[in-house]
Backbone bond lengths (Angstrom), bond angles and torsions (degrees), N, CA, C in turn:
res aa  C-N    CA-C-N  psi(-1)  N-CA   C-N-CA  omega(-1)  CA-C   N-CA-C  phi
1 X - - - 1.445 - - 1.525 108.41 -
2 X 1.343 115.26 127.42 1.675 113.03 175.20 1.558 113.75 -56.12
3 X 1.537 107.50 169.97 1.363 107.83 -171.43 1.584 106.27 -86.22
4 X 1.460 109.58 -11.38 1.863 105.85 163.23 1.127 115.98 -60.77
5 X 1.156 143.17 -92.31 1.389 148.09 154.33 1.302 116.90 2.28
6 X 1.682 125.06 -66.01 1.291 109.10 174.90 1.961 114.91 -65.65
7 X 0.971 107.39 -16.97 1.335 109.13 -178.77 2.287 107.99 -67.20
8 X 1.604 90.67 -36.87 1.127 81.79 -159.70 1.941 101.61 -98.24
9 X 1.839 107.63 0.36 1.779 83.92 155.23 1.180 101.50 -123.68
10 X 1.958 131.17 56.92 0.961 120.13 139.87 2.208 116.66 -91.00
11 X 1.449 82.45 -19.37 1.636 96.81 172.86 1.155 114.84 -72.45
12 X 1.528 116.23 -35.95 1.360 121.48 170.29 1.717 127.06 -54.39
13 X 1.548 99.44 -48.31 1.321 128.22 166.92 1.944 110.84 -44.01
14 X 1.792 88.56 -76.83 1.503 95.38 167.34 1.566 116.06 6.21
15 X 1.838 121.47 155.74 1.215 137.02 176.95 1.606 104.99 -63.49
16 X 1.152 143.22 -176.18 1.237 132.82 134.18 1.258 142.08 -76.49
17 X 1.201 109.02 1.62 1.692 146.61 -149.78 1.621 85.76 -96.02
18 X 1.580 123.30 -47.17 1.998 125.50 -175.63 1.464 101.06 -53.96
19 X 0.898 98.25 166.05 1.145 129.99 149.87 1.459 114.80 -84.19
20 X 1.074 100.17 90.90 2.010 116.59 -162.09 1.538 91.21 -97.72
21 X 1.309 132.70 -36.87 1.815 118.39 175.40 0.947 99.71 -77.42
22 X 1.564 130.76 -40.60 1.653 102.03 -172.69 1.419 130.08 -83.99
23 X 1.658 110.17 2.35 1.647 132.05 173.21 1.577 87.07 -86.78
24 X 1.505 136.10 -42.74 1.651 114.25 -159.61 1.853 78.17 -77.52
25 X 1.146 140.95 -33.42 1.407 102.71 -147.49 1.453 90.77 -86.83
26 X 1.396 122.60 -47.72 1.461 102.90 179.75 1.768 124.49 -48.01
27 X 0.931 112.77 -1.28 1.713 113.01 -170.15 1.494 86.20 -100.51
28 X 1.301 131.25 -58.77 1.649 125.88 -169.58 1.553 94.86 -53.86
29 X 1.454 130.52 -58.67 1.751 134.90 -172.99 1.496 90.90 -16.69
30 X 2.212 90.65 -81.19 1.220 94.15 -164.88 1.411 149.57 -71.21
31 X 1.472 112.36 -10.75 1.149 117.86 145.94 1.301 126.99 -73.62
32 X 1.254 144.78 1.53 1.770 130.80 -167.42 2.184 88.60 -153.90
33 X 1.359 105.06 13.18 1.408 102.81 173.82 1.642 122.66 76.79
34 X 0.985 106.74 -176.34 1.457 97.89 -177.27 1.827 111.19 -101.44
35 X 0.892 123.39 31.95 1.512 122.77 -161.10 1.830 107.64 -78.50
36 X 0.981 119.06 174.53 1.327 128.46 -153.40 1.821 95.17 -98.74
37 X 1.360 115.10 2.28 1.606 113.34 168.31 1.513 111.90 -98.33
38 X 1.712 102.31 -27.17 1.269 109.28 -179.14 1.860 118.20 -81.81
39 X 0.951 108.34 -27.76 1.363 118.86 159.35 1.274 121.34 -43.82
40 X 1.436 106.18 -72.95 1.490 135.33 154.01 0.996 99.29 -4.08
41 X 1.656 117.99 -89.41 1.304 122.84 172.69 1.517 141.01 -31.16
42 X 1.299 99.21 -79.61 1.492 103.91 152.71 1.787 120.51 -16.22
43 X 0.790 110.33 -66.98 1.659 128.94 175.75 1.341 110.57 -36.30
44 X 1.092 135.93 -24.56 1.860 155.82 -151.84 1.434 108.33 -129.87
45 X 1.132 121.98 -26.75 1.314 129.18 177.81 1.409 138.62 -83.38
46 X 1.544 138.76 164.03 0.906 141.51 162.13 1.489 119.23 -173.29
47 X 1.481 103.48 174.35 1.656 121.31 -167.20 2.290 90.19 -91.74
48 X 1.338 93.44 104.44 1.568 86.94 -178.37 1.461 114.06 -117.76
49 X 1.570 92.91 146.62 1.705 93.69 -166.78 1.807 107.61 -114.75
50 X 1.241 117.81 153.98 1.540 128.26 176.71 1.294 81.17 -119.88
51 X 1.496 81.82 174.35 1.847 107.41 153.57 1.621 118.57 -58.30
52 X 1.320 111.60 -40.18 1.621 102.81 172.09 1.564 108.75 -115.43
53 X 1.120 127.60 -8.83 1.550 129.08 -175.25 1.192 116.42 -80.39
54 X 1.410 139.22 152.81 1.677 125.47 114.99 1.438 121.90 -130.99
55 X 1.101 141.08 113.61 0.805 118.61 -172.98 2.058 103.50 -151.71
56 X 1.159 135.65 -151.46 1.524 158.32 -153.07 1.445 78.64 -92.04
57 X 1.640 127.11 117.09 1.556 115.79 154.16 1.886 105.22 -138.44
58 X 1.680 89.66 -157.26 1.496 76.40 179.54 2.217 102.91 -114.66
59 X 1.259 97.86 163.95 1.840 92.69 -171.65 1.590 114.73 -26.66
60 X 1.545 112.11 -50.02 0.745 104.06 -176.45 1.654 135.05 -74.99
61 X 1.199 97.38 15.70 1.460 114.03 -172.66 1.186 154.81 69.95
62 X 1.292 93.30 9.95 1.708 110.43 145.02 1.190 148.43 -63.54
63 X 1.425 134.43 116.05 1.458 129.67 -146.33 1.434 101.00 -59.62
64 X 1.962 133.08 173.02 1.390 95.49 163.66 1.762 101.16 -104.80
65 X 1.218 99.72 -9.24 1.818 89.04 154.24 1.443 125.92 -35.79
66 X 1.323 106.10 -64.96 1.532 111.13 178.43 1.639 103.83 -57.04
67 X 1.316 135.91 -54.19 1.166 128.87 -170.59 1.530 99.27 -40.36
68 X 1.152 99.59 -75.61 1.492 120.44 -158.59 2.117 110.40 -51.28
69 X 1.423 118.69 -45.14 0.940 117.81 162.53 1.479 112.74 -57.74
70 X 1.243 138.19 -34.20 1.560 130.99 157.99 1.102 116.13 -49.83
71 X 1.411 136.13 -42.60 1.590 123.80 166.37 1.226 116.96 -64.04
72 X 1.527 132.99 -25.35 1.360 106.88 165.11 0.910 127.96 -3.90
73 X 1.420 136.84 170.32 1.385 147.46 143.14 1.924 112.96 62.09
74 X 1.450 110.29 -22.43 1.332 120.64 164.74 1.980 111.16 -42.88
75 X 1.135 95.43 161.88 1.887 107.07 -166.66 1.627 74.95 -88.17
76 X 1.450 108.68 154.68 1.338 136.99 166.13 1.508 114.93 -59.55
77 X 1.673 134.76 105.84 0.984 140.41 -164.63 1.648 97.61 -63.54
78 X 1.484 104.01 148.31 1.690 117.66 -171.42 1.370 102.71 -73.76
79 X 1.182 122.36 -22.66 1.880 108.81 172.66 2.031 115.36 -84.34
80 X 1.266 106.23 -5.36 1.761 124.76 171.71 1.434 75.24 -97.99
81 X 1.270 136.08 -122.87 1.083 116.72 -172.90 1.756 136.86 50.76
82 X 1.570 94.13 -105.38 1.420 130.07 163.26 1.652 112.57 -46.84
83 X 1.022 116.86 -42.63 1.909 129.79 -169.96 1.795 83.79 -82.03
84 X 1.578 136.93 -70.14 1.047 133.77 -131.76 1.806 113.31 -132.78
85 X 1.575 106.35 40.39 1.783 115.02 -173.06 1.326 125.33 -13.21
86 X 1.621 103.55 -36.79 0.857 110.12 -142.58 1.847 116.42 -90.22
87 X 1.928 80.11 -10.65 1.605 100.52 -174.07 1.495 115.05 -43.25
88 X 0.984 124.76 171.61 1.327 114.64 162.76 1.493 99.54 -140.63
89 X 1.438 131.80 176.00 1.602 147.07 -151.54 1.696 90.15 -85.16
90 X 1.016 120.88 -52.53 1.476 128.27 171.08 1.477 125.72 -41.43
91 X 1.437 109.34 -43.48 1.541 109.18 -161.14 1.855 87.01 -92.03
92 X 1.783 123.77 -42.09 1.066 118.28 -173.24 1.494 118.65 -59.61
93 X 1.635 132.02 -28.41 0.925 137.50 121.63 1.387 131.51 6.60
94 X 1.554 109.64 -70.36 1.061 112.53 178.11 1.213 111.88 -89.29
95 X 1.003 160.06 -17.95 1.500 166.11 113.20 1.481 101.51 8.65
96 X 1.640 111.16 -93.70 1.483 108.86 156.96 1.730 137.38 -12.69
97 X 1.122 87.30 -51.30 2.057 101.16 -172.91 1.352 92.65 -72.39
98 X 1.296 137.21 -53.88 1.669 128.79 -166.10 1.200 101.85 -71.50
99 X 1.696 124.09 -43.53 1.514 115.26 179.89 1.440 108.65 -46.52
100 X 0.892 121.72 -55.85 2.085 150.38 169.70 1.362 89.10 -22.59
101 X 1.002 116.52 -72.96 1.561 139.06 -178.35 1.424 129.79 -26.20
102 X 1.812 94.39 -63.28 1.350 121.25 -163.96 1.959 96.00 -90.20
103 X 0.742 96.68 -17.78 2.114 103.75 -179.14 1.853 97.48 -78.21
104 X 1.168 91.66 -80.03 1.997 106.43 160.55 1.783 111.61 -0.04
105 X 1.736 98.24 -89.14 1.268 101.15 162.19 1.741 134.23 -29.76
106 X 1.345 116.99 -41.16 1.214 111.11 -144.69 2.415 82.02 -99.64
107 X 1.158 92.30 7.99 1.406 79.39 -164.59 1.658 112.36 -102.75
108 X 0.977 118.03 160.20 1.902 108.18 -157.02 1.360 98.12 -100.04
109 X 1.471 125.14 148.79 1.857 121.58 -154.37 1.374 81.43 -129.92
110 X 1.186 121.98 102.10 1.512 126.71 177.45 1.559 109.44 -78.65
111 X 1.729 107.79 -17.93 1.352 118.89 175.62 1.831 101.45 -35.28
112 X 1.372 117.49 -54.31 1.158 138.69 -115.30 1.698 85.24 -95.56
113 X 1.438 118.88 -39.46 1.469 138.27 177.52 1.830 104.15 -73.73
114 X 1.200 121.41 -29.76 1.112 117.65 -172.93 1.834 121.91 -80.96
115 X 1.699 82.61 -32.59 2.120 86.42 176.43 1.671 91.47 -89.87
116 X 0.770 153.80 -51.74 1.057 126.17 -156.68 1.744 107.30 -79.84
């Protein structure tokens, strides 16, 4: 597992007591640099909790799993598009579903702590 990922569900993991946004933004810095998109980012983000979730969302508290599994099935945006002709509705699809996927994974299922 890369050192992004473990970085970002050991923050997840973390007490609630950390400072869990300011560990996700330093982990995005240092993995993706300090650039003025990554900031950006950072800025929008947070460590978000449900009743059974925690995981990478946005301030307002939406997982970005859930975001991102909502675009599923969406038409291929005209700037993907334009960058990649060749895409087709199928493969972007699948693009989507693993992102879905790969967010999923990294997020802590408290479900799982609660029945047992």
């Amino acid at each position: 597992m890369g050192k992004f990922i473990s970085a970002i569900e050991k923050i997840i993991e973390d007490d609630i007591n950390c400072d869990t946004n300011g560990a996700l933004a330093q982990a995005i810095l240092a993995y993706g640099s300090n650039t003025q998109d990554n900031q950006s980012c950072t800025s929008n983000l947070a460590v978000v909790a449900s009743d059974t979730y925690k995981g990478v969302g946005l301030l307002t508290g939406v997982l970005l799993s859930e975001l991102i599994n909502s675009a599923e099935g969406c038409l291929i945006p005209e700037q993907v598009r334009n960058d990649y002709p060749e895409l087709t509705q199928s493969q972007w699809d699948a693009a989507l579903r693993i992102c879905t996927l790969l967010l999923t994974d990294v997020e802590r299922n408290f479900s799982k702590v609660i029945q047992n």
